[in-house]
C-alpha positions in Angstrom: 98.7 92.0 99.3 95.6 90.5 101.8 95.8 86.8 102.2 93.4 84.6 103.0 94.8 80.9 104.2 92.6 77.9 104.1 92.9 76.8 107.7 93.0 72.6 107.6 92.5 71.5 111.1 94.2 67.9 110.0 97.7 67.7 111.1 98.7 65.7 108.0 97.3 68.8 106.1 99.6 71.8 106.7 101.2 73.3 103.6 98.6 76.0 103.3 100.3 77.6 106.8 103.7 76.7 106.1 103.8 78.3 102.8 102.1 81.0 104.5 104.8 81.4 107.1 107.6 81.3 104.3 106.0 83.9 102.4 105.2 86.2 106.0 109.2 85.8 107.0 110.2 87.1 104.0 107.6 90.1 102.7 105.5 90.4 106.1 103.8 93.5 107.0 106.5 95.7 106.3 105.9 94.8 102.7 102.4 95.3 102.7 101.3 91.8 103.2 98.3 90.9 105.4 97.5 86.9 106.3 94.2 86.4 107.5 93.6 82.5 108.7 90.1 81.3 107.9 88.2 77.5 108.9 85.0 77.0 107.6 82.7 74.7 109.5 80.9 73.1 106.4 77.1 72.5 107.1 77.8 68.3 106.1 79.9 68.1 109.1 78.0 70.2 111.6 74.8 68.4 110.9 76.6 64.9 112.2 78.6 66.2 114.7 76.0 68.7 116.5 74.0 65.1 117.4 76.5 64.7 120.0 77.8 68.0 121.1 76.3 71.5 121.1 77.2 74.3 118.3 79.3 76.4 120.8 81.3 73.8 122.0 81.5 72.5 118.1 82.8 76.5 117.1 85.1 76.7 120.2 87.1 73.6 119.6 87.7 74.4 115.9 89.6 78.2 116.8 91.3 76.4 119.4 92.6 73.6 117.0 93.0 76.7 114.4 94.9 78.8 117.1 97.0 75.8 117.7 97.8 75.0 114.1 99.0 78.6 113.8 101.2 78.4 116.4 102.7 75.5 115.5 103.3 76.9 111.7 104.7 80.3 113.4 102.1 82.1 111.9 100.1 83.5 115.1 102.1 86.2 116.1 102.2 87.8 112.4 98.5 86.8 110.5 95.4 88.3 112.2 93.0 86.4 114.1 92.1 83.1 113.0 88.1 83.3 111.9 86.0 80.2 112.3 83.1 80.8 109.8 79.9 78.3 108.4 78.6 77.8 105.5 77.2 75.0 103.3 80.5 74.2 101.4 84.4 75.6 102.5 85.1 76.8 99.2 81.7 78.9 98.7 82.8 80.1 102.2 86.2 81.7 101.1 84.9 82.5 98.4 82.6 84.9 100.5 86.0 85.6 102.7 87.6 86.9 99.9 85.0 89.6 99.4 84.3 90.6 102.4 87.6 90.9 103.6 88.7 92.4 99.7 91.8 90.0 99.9 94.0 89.3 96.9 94.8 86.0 96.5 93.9 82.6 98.5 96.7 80.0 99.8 95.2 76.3 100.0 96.1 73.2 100.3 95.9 69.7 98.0 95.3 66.3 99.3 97.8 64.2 98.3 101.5 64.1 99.8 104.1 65.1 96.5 105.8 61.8 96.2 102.7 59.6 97.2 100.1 58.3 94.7 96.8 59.2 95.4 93.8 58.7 92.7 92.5 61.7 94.3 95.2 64.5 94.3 93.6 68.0 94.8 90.6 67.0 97.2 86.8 68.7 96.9 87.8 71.5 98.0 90.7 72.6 96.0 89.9 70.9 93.0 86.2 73.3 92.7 88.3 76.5 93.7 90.9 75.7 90.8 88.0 75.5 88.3 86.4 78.6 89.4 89.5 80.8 90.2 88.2 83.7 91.7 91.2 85.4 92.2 95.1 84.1 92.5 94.9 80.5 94.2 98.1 79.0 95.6 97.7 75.4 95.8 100.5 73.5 98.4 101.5 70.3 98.8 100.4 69.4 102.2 103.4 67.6 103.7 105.3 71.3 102.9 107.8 72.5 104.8 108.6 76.5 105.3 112.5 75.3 106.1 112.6 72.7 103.0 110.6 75.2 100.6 113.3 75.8 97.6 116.3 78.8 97.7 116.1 79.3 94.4 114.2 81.6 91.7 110.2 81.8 91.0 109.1 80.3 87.9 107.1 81.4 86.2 105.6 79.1 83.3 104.6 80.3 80.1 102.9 79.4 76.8 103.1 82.6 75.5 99.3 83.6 75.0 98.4 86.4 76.3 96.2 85.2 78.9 99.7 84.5 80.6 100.1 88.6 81.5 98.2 87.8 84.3 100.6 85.6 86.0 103.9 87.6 84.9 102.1 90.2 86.8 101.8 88.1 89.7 104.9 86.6 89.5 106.7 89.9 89.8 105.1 90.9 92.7 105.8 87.7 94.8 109.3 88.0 93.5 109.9 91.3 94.9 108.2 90.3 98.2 110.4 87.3 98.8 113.5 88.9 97.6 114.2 86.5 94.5 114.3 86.9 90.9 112.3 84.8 88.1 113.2 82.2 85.2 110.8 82.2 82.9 110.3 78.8 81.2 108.2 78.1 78.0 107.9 74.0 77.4 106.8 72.8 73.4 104.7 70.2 74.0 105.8 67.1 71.9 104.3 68.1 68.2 105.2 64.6 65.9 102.8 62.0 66.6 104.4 59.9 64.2 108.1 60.5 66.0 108.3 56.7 66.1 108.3 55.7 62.6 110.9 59.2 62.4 114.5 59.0 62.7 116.0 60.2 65.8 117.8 63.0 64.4 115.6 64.0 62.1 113.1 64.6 65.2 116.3 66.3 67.4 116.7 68.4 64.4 113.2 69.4 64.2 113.0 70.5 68.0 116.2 72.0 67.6 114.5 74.3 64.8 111.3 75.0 67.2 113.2 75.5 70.0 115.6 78.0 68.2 112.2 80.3 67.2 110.7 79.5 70.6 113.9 80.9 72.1 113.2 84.5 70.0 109.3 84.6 70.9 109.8 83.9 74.3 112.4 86.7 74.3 110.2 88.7 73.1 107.2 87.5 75.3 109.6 89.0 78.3 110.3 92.2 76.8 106.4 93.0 76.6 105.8 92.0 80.1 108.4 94.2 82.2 111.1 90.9 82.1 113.4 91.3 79.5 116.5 91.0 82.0 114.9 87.7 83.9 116.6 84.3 82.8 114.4 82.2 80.3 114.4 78.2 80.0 112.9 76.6 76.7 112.9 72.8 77.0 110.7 70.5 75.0 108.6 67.1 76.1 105.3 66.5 78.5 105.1 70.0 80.3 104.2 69.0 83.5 106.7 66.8 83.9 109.5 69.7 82.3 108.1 72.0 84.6 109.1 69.8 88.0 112.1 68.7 86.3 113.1 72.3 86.3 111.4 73.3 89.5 113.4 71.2 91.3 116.3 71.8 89.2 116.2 75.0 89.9 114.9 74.7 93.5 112.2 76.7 93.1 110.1 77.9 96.2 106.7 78.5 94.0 105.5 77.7 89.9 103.4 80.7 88.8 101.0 80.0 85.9 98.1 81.2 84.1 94.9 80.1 83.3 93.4 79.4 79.9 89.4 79.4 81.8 88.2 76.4 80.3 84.4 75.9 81.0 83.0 73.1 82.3 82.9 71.4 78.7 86.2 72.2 77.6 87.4 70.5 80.8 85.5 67.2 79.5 88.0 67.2 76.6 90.9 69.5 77.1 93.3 69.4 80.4 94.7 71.9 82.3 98.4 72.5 82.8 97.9 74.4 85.6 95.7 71.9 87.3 98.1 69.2 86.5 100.7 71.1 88.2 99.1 71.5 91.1 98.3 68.3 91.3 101.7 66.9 91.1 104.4 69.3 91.4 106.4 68.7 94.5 106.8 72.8 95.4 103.4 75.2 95.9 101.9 76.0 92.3 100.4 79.6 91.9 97.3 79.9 89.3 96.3 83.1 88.1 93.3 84.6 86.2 93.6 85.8 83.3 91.5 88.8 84.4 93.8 89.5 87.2 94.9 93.1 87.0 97.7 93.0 90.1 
């Protein structure tokens, strides 16, 4: 797989390249994996900044910040050259990266550190590349760490539509690149609004039920899609917050989920899972297309 990493020149902003260098250590070239490090000078920040120094000196500071941050993250000696590239917003600019260079999936990073509270969690940036999706997008916490990122399994988060192929795809191949196998978790959402005026084990027993027939179709959700012998969690509750709960129970290095494409109005009304995740989930959170063919 071709890689292209959002480069962040802020020092506070680094899980993009450290996830980068986990993945790289474990797959690497010998497995077919290509990183290719890209800044993008955005046109808001050169128009301020060129008052005061010239474009060449502007361009040559930014790959030598770049150059640095790769070294740092160990990543120079294994991605390809860093590219400094303009362009009137950074993620209509790797956008265009990703074309030209036919890469298959983009590593970024969010704003907000996992276990501080921010109103604003994914930042511009990530937050508009989400909502388009124009191929795979891993989103990363940026105060990851490569030597903290989990030991255990990839999860991979289902609801068991079909437009979840996409990401069992995807999930398999990072799997076999960094040499661990998957859970696959399905999460029903809490279903009785009127648990309250319910008695308690009336509404255990009920899940219970659910969970017993969730348990058979997610079974067979795995047999269709190539991972019949991968180990399967079904839990019930708010499923962003079941999905870090068993993240970190599991120690999970990455969350792989799909997409539903909502458009711009079902966003109005409808939330995304997979945005939430990657807005909160302490570990790097995959999103995949539902049109993504591996």
């Amino acid at each position: 797989m071709k890689w292209i990493i959002g480069v962040d020149l802020r020092e506070t902003a680094t899980g993009a390249l450290q996830f980068s260098q986990w993945l790289a250590r474990l797959a690497g070239r010998s497995a077919g994996h290509t990183f290719v490090p890209v800044h993008v000078l955005e046109e808001s920040y050169l128009l301020q900044i060129l008052r005061y120094a010239h474009e060449e000196e502007v361009e040559t500071r930014a790959l030598t910040d770049a150059r640095a941050q790769l070294l740092r993250a160990e990543l120079a000696s294994v991605a390809e050259p860093v590219k400094v590239v303009r362009g009137l917003v950074a993620d209509e600019a790797l956008v265009r990266e990703l074309d030209a260079s036919r890469a298959d999936a983009l590593v970024i990073g969010r704003q907000a550190p996992s276990h501080e509270r921010h109103f604003v969690r994914l930042g511009r940036v990530a937050r508009r590349l989400v909502r388009q999706l124009p191929c795979p997008i891993i989103v990363a916490p940026p105060d990851l760490r490569a030597d903290q990122i989990g030991t255990g399994p990839i999860l991979l988060a289902t609801d068991l539509e079909e437009t979840c192929a996409s990401a069992a795809r995807f999930a398999q191949r990072i799997a076999r690149a960094a040499h661990r196998p998957i859970v696959v978790a399905h999460v029903i959402p809490h279903e009785i609004e009127s648990a309250r005026y319910v008695p308690t084990t009336t509404v255990e027993q009920f899940y219970s039920q659910v969970g017993l027939d969730r348990q058979r179709d997610l079974e067979r959700w795995k047999a269709t899609h190539g991972l019949a012998d991968a180990a399967a969690v079904v839990a019930h509750g708010d499923v962003v917050a079941r999905l870090t709960a068993i993240a970190e129970t599991e120690a999970t290095p990455l969350i792989v989920c799909g997409s539903r494409g909502l458009g711009a109005l079902e966003r109005v009304f409808v939330t995304s899972i997979a945005t939430d995740l990657s807005c909160w989930a302490g570990c790097a959170i995959a999103i995949v297309p539902p049109s993504w063919g591996g």
